[in-house]
C-alpha positions as CSV (number, residue, x, y, z in Angstrom):
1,X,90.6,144.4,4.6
2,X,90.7,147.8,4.4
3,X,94.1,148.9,3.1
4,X,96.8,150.2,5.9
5,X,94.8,149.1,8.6
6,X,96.9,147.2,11.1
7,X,96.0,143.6,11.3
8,X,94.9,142.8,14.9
9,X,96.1,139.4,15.3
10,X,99.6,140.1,13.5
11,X,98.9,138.3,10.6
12,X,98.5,135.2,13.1
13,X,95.3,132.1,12.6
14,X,93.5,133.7,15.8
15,X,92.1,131.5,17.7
16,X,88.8,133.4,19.5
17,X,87.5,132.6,22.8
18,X,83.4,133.2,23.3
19,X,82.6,135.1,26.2
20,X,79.0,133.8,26.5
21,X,76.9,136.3,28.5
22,X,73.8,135.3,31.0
23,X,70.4,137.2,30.2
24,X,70.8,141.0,30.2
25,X,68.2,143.2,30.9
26,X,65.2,144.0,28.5
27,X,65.2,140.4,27.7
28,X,61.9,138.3,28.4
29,X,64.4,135.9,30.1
30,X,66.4,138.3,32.3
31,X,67.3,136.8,36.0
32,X,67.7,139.7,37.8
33,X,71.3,139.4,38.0
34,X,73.0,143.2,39.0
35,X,74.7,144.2,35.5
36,X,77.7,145.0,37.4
37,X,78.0,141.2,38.2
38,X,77.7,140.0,34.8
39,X,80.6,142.8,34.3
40,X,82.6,140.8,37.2
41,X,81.7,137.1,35.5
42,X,83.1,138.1,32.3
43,X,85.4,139.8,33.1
44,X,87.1,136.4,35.0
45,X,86.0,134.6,32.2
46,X,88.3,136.8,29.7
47,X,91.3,136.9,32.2
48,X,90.9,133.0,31.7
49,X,91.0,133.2,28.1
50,X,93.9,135.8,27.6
51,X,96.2,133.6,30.3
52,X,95.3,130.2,28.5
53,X,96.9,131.8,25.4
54,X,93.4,132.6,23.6
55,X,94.3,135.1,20.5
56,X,91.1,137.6,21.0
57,X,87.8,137.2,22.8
58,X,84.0,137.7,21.4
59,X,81.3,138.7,23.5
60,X,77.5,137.6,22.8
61,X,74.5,137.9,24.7
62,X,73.9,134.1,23.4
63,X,71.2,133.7,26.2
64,X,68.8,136.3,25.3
65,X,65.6,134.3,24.2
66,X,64.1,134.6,22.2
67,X,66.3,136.4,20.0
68,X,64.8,139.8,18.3
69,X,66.4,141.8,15.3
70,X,67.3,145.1,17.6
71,X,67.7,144.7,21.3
72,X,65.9,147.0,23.6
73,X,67.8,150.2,25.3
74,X,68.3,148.3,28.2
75,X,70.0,145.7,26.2
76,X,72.4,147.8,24.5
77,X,73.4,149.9,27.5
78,X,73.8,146.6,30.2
79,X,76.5,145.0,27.1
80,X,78.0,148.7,27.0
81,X,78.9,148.3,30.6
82,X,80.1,144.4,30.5
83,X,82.1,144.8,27.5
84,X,83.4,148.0,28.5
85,X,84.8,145.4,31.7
86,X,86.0,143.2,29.8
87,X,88.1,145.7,27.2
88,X,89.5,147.0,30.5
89,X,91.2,143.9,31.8
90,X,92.5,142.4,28.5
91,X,95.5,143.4,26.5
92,X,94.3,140.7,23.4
93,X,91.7,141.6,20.9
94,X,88.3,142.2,22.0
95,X,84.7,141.0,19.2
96,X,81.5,142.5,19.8
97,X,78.3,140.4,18.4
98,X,74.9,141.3,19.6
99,X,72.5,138.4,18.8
100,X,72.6,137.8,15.1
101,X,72.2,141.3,13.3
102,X,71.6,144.3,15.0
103,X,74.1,146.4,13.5
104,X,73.5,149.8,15.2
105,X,74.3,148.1,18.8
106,X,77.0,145.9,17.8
107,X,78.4,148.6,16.0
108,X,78.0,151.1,18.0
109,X,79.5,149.0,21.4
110,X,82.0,148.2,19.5
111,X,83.3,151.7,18.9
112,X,82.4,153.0,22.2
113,X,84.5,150.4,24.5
114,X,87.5,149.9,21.6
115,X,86.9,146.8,20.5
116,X,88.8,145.7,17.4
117,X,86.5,143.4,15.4
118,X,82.8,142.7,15.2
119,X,80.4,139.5,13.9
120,X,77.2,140.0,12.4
121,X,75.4,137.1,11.3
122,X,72.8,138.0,9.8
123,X,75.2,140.3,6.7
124,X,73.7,140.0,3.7
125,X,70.8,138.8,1.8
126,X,67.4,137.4,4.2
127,X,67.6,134.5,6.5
128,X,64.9,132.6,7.5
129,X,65.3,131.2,11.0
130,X,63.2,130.2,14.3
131,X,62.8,134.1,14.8
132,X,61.7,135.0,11.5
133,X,63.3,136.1,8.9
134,X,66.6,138.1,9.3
135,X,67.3,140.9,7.1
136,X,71.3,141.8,6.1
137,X,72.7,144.5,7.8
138,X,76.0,145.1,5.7
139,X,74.7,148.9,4.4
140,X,73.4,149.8,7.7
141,X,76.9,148.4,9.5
142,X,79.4,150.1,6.8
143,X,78.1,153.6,7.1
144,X,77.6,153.2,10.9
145,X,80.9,152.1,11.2
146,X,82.4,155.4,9.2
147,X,80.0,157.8,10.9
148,X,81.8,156.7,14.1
149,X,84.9,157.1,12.5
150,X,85.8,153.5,13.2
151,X,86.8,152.3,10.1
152,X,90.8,152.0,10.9
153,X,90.1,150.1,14.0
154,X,87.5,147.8,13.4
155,X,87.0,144.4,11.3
156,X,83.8,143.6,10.2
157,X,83.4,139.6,10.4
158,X,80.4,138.7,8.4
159,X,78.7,135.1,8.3
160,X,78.0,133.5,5.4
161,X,76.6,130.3,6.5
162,X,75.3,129.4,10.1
163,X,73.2,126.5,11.4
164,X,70.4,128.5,12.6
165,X,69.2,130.1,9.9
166,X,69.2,129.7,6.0
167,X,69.1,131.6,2.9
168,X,65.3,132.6,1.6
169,X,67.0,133.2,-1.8
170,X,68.7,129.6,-2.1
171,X,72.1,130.7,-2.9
172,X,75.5,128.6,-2.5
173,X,77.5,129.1,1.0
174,X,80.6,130.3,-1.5
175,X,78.0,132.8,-3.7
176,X,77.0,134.5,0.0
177,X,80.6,134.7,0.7
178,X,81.6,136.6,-2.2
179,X,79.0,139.1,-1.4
180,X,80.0,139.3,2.0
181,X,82.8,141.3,0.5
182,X,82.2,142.7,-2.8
183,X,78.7,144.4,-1.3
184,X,79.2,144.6,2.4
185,X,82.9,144.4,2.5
186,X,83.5,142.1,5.0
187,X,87.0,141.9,6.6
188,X,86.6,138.5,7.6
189,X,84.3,135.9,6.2
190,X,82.1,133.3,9.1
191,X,81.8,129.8,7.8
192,X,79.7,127.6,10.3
193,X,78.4,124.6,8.5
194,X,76.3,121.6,10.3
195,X,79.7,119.7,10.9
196,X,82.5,120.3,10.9
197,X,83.6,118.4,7.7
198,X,80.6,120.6,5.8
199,X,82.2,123.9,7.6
200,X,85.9,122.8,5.9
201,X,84.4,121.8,2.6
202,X,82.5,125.1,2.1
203,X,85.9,126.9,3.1
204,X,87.9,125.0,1.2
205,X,85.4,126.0,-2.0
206,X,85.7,129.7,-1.2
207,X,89.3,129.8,-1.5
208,X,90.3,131.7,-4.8
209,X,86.5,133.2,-5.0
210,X,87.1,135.6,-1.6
211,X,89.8,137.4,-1.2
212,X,89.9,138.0,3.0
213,X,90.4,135.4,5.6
214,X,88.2,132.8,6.1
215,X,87.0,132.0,10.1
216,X,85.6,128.7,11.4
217,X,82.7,129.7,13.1
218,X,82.3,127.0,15.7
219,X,81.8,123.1,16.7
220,X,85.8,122.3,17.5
221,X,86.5,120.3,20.0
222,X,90.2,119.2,21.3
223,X,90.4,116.3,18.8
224,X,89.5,118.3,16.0
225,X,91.2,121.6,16.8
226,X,94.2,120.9,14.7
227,X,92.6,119.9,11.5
228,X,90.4,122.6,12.1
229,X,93.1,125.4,12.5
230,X,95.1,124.0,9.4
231,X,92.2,123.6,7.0
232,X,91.6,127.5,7.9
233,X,92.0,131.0,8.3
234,X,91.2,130.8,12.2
235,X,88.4,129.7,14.0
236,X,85.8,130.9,17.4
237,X,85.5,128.2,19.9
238,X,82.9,128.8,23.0
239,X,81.1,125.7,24.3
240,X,83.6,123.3,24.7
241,X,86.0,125.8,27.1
242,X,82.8,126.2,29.4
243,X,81.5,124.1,32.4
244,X,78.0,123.3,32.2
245,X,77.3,124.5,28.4
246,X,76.9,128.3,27.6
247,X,75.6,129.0,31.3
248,X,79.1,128.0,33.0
249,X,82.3,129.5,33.4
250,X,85.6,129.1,31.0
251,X,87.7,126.5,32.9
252,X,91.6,126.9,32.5
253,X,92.0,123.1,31.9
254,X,89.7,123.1,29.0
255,X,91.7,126.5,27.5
256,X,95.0,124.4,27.9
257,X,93.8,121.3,26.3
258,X,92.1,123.2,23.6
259,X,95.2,124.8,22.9
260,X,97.6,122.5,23.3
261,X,95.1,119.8,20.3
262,X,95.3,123.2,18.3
263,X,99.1,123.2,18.7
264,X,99.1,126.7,20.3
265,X,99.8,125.4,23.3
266,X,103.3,126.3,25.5
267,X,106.4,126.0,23.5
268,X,104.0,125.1,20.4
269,X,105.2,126.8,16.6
270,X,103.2,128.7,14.9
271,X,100.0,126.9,13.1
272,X,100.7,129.1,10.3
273,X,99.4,132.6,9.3
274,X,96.3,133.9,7.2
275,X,96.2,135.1,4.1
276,X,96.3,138.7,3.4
């Protein structure tokens, strides 16, 4: 992290809620549905979030298929609008992640609405995945992010291994960590593995080798939450708090029983803090 900047989650393991967004305009799959209702859906999908206890929030436009490296206009300025809903209504940390790696939009939402942190998958190195390869974006996103004059406000979270894609140069999960920071200076490294016990082994690797907090990227459900909170830095959770898969709404219930496996639930102590 960069040094003095104040730590958005208080030194605390966050745990993130996805804010999965329908179709937006300028994708091939786009409904029709008025921007300013995808504002009003998640919107009431973050106020669900921030009363279940959630630690901060990450939007994506997850249904957007098929995926491209840089979103169209239209894209960029539909997502401007819904997270700039979404920052408005919440008190908690809000993430920006626009598909996998378009830096200049995620980047640049990010800034415009407040936001505090920031995934991009795609960081460093080339991915190969169902939409071609995926070039990093680390240069691109560091000197974006000081142009804007961001750099005090907002976390980079960079992946360094996700399910859909994988590295064209054949390196180690822990070896794309490490440049994750020491190139792109990540804030926060993404570890997403196949399974959950692959996403834990790979973390538990990259201890000593990366200096920054290390994020579970996904595939927690209640009866793992705990072991997954302990056996990192903090961890993104979207599917299971959603009716219906990454087309429905964030149910209450499912916040409180997620929280309450995790140990974060009413009355719960601490799971413990990240390292600094």
């Amino acid at each position: 992290m960069i040094e003095g900047r104040e730590d958005p989650f208080d030194g605390r393991r966050p745990l993130i809620g996805m804010i999965h967004l329908p179709s937006l305009p300028g994708a091939p799959n786009y409904g029709g549905q008025p921007v300013t209702t995808i504002a009003a859906l998640a919107a009431q999908d973050a106020r669900v979030l921030q009363d279940g206890g959630i630690d901060g929030v990450l939007i994506q436009n997850s249904n957007d298929h098929p995926p491209v490296p840089r979103v169209p206009t239209a894209t960029v300025a539909a997502y401007a609008v819904v997270a700039a809903e979404v920052a408005r209504v919440l008190t908690i940390p809000v993430g920006i992640n626009v598909l996998k790696s378009d830096a200049a939009a995620t980047i640049g939402i990010a800034a415009a609405v407040g936001a505090r942190f920031v995934r991009l998958k795609g960081y460093v190195g080339t991915e190969v995945g169902a939409e071609g390869l995926v070039q990093g974006c680390a240069a691109e996103a560091i000197r974006l992010r000081r142009e804007l004059s961001a750099e005090d406000a907002l976390e980079i979270w960079a992946d360094a291994l996700q399910p859909t894609s994988r590295s064209v140069s054949g390196i180690s999960p822990v070896e794309a960590a490490r440049w994750c920071v020491e190139f792109g200076h990540a804030d926060r490294v993404v570890i997403t593995g196949g399974s959950l016990d692959e996403s834990l082994l790979v973390i538990r690797e990259a201890r000593g080798h990366v200096p920054v907090p290390l994020i579970l990227g996904g595939g927690v459900e209640p009866t793992t939450a705990r072991r997954a909170l302990e056996g990192s830095d903090g961890l993104i959770v979207g599917r299971y708090l959603r009716a219906g898969g990454l087309a429905g709404p964030v149910e209450r219930q499912r916040v409180n029983e997620f929280l309450d496996a995790a140990g974060r639930g009413p009355g719960a102590a601490p799971t413990g803090v990240a390292p600094q």
